[in-house]
N, C-alpha and C positions, 0 to 999 in steps of 0.2 A: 329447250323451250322455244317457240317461233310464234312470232305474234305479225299482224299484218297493220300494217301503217294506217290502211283505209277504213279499219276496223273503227277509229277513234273519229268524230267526227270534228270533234275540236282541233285535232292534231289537223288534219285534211284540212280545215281549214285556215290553219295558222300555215300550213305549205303551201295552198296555194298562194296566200298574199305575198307571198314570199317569192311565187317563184318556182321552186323546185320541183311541183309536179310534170312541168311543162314537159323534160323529155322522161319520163319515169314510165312506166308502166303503173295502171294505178294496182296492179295486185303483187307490188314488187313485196317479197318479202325475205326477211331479216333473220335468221338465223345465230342464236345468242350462244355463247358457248359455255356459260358459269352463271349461277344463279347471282352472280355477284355484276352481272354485265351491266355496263352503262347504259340501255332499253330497257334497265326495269323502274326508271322514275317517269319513263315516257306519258303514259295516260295519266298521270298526277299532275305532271307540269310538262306541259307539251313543249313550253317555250325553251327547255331544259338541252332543246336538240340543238340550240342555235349555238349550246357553251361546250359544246359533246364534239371533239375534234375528229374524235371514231366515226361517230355518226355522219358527219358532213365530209367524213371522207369516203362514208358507203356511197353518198347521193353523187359526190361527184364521179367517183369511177364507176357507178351504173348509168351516168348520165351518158347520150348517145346522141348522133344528128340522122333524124328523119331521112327515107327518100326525099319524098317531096322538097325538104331545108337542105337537100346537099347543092347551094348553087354555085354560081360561078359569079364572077364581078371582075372591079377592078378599081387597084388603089391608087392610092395620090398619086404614084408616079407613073398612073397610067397601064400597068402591069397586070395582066390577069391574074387571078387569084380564085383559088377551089376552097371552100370551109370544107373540112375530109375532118375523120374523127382523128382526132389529137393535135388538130389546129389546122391555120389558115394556112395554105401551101400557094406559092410566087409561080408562076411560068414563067416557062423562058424559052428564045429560040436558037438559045447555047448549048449545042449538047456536049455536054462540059462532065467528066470522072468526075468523082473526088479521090484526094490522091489519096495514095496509100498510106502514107506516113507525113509528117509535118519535117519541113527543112529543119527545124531550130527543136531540139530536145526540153520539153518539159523544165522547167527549172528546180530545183530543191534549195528546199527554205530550211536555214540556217543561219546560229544563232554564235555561236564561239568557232574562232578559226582552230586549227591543230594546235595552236597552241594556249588555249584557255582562252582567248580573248575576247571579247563581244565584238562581232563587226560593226563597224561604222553602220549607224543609221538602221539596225537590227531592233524588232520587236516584240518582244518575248513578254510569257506571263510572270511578273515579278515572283521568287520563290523566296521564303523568309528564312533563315541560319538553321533553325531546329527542324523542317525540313528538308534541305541542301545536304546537310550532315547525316539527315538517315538515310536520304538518300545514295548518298557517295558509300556510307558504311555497308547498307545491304548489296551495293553492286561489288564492292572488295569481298564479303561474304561470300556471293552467288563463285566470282570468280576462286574462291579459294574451296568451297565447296565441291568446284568440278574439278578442281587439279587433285585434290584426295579422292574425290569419289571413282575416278579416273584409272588414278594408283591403285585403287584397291582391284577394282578388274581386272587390271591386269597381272594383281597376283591371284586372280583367280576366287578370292573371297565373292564376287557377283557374279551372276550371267553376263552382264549389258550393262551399255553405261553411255550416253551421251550431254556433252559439253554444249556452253551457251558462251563460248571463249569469243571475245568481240563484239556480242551482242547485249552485253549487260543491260547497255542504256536504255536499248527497245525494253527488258523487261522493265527494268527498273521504272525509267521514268514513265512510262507508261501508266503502269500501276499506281503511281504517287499521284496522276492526274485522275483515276477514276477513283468511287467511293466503293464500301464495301456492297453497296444494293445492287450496284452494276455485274449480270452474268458472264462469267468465263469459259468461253468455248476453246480452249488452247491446242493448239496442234500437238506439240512433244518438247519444243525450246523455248519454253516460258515459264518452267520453276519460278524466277523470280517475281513473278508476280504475282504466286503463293506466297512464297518467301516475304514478301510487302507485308502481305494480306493477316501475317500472323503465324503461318506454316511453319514450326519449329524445322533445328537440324536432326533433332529425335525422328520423328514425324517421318523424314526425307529418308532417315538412314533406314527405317523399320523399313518403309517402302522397298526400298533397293533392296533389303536383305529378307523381303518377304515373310517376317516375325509372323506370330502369333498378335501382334499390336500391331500390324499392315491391315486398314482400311477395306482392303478388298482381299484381306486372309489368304495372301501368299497365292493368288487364281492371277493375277497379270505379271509379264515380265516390269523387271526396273523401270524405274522414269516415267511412269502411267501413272502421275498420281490425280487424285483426287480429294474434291472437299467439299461437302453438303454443308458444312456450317459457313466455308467462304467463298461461299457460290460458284466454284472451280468445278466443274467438269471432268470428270475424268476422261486422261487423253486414251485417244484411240488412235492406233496407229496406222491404218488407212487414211489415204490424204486428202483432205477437201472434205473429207464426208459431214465434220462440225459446222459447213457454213451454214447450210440448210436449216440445220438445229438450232442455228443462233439468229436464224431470222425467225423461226416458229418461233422459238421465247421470246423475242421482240416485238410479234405481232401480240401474246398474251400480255407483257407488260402493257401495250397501247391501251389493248382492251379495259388491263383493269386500272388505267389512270397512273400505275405507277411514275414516280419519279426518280425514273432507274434507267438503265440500257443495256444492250446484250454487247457482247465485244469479243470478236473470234480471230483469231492470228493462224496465221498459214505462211507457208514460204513463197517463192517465186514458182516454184513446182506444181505447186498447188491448182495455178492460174490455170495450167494446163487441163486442167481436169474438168468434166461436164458439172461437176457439183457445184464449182466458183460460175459459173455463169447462169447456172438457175436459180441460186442463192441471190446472184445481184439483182437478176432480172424479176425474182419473187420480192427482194425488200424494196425495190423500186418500184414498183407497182402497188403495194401494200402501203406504201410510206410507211414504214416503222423503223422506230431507232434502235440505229446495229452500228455499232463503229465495226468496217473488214479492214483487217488490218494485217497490212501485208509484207514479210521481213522480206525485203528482194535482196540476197546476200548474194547472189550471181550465180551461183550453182544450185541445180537440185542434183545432190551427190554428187556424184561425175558428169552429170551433163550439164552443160553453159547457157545461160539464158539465150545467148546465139543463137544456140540450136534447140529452143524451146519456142522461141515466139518474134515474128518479124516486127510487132511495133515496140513503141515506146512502152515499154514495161510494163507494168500493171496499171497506172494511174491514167492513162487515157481508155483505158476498160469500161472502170468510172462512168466517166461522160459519155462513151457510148450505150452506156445501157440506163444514163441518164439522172445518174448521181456524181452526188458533188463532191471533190475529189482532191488531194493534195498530196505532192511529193515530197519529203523530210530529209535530213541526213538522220539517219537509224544512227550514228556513232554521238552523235549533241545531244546529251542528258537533255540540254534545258530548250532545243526544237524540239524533240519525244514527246517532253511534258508538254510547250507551249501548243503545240498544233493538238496534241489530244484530246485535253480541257478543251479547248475553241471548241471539239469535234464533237465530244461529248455534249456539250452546254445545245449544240448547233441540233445536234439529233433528238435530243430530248424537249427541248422548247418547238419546235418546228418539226417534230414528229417526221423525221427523215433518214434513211443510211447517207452513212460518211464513207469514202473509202481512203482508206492512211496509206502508202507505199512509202516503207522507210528503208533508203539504201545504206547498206552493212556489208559487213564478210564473215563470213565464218571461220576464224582466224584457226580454229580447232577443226580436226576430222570430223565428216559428219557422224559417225559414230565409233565407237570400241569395233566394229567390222569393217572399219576401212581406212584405207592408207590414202589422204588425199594427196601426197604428192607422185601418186601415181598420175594425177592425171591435172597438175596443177604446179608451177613454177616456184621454188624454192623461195627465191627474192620476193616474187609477189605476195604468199604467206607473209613473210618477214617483215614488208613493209608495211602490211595493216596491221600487224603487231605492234609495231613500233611505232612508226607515225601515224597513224589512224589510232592506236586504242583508247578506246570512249572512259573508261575508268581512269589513266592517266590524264585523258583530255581533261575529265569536271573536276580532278584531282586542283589542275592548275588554276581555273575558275574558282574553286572555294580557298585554297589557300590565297589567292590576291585578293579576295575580302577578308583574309587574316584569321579566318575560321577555322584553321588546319595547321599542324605543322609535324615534322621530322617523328618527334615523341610522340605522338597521338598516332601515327601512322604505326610506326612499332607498336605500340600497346593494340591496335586493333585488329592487326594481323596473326600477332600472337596469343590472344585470345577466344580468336575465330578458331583457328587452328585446331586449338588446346579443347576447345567444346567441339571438333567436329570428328574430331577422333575419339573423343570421350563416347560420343554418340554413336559411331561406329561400335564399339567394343562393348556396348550398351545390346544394341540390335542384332549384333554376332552371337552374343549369348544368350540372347530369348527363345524360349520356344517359339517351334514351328507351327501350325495351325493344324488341328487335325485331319485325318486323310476324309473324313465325312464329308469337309467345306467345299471340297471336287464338286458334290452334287446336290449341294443346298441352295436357299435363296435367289432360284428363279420361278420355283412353282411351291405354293402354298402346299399341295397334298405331294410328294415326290410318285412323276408315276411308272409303271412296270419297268418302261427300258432302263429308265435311270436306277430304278431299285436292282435289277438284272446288272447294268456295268458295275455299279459299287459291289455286288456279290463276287462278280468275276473276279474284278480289281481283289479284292479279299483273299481270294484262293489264290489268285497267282503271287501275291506277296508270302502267303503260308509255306509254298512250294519252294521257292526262290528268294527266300528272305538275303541271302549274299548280296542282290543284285537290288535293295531299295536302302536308304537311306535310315540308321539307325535315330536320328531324330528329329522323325516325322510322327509324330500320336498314330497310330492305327486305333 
């Protein structure tokens, strides 16, 4: 539906008292996307535009400076000055770079030293016992989930299999600071924050073992899950391609008023990619709330951030494309949490992207097909294992509020364990999906070629039956 501003004469009236037609065109017209768009109380209560933060964000980014208004001046201190569209610009007769890099590295905001402790003079969002504890328990989960699910690839029971080893905290505490309304656009290393969200070990294990109860019936490899009921995304494994997609759902939340936000995680690899730079430079433009959130664990596979990108990491990307921007330790449960709540709260009232850069490591290979010590220092592993790992670290934070101990630690592990092999042996033994689901549920009518591959596929299983898997339904 498209309606035109001028059409209303009330409305035109009530802008220009206002102001707003002055740089407009007066035939600007508005383009609604959902009969649900906040321009359909417009001609009922014109006044409705002044409370409508979509609407007054169309006026201002159509808003533009005239030939004739582009002048020149000069301010207090004497200094010429140009109004140019996107603000007043200073002369100078310094021809002066700007330099490449900043002497002094970005800081990251952190909240517990390596050893559970709050630093001096640290400000975090207060977290209360009953969530600290499911907190710490679903990251012990996540991490014992990958060490079996791990095992099992490697005897061969899956295809694929990649660990979130070091990175708990990112999922974790992440997930505990957003709500269920907020959308998940996730790269490949954020199970848990399905796993928050509700996603059973069942669920996790069908997936990997591609059941007949696998969501997407056994059509994607391992670790691509997905969840329409908890707004999860399913992952795609090309890189960067969800940012895009999590600023278009960002932009529909704006539209329809929700009080929600889109939230997409990618690695440091990511950055490299033409996707993270249209994605920023599209939510930035758009204002819409997107938390990007980005796990810099120093490699993407084998290659070192070194040899990916000459500035300060992802977070001065941020600011140059003009959003507002902060560095984390990815390993602090309670920096994850504190900065993401801010982030979220910041983009959703103030209709804005945030961008998180939380530094971590990848204490595990980046997947079942790679050996990272091929191209990575033994000690250095070791060390973020050990003096780095974020689950040990909140470990030591909740037990010196006395909320934890020895017993509880064993009963949780043993437990986890106990239900995650259960679930395995659960999804080993379900049926397979039948061989039909190959060529369903993209097109309502299936048509000739696809009816032609399924016949083929048919005949050559009839001929060569040795050579397919006895259970798979034909």
């Amino acid at each position: 539906m498209a309606i035109w501003f001028t059409k209303s004469r009330k409305l035109h009236h009530l802008l220009n008292n206002m102001g707003l037609f002055q740089n407009l065109k007066q035939s600007f017209l508005i383009q609604t996307l959902s009969p649900k768009s906040p321009f359909d109380n417009i001609f009922k209560n014109p006044s409705s535009i002044l409370h409508n933060p979509m609407t007054l964000f169309s006026f201002r980014h159509f808003s533009s400076i005239k030939a004739e208004e582009q002048t020149s001046g000069y301010d207090n201190d004497e200094n010429q000055v140009l109004d140019f569209p996107g603000g007043r610009v200073t002369f100078t007769a310094d021809m002066r770079f700007i330099s490449e890099s900043s002497d002094k590295r970005t800081n990251c905001y952190c909240v517990l030293d390596d050893n559970g402790h709050p630093i001096a003079g640290s400000s975090f969002q207060e977290v209360s016992k009953e969530i600290a504890l499911k907190m710490y328990s679903a990251m012990v989960t996540l991490q014992i989930m990958d060490t079996i699910f791990y095992e099992a690839q490697r005897q061969g029971r899956i295809s694929f299999y990649l660990t979130t080893i070091g990175e708990e905290a990112i999922n974790i505490a992440s997930a505990a600071a957003l709500t269920i309304d907020d959308v998940i656009f996730p790269q490949y290393r954020e199970p848990g924050v399905l796993l928050w969200r509700g996603f059973t070990l069942q669920e996790f294990a069908n997936q990997c073992f591609g059941n007949k109860a696998d969501y997407g019936k056994g059509r994607q490899m391992p670790i691509h899950y997905g969840s329409n009921k908890l707004n999860y995304f399913t992952v795609s494994s090309p890189i960067a391609t969800q940012l895009p997609h999590a600023v278009g759902a960002a932009y529909s939340l704006k539209m329809d008023g929700k009080n929600a936000c889109a939230v997409t995680y990618f690695g440091d690899g990511g950055t490299s990619e033409g996707d993270f730079h249209a994605a920023l430079n599209f939510a930035a433009v758009m204002e819409v709330p997107v938390i990007f959130f980005c796990r810099n664990n120093g490699w993407a596979i084998s290659t070192p951030t070194s040899e990916q990108f000459r500035c300060d990491g992802a977070v001065v990307r941020g600011q140059a494309y003009g959003i507002r921007s902060i560095r984390i330790d990815g390993n602090d449960a309670l920096a994850v949490y504190s900065a993401v709540r801010a982030a979220r709260e910041m983009a959703i009232r103030e209709c804005r992207p945030i961008l998180v850069e939380a530094l971590t490591y990848r204490a595990g290979h980046h997947s079942t097909s790679d050996d990272s010590t091929k191209y990575r220092p033994l000690d250095e592993i070791e060390h973020w294992r050990t003096r780095r790992d974020p689950v040990s670290r909140f470990r030591k934070w909740v037990e010196s509020n006395a909320w934890w101990s020895d017993l509880a630690e064993s009963e949780l592990r043993s437990d986890v364990r106990k239900k995650i092999l259960q679930a395995i042996q659960m999804a080993e033994k379900a049926e397979k999906p039948s061989l039909s689901n190959m060529f369903t549920d993209v097109y309502d009518e299936l048509p000739s070629n696809l009816r032609e591959q399924e016949r083929s596929v048919r005949e050559t299983i009839e001929r060569h039956p040795e050579n397919y898997p006895l259970d798979v339904p034909v």
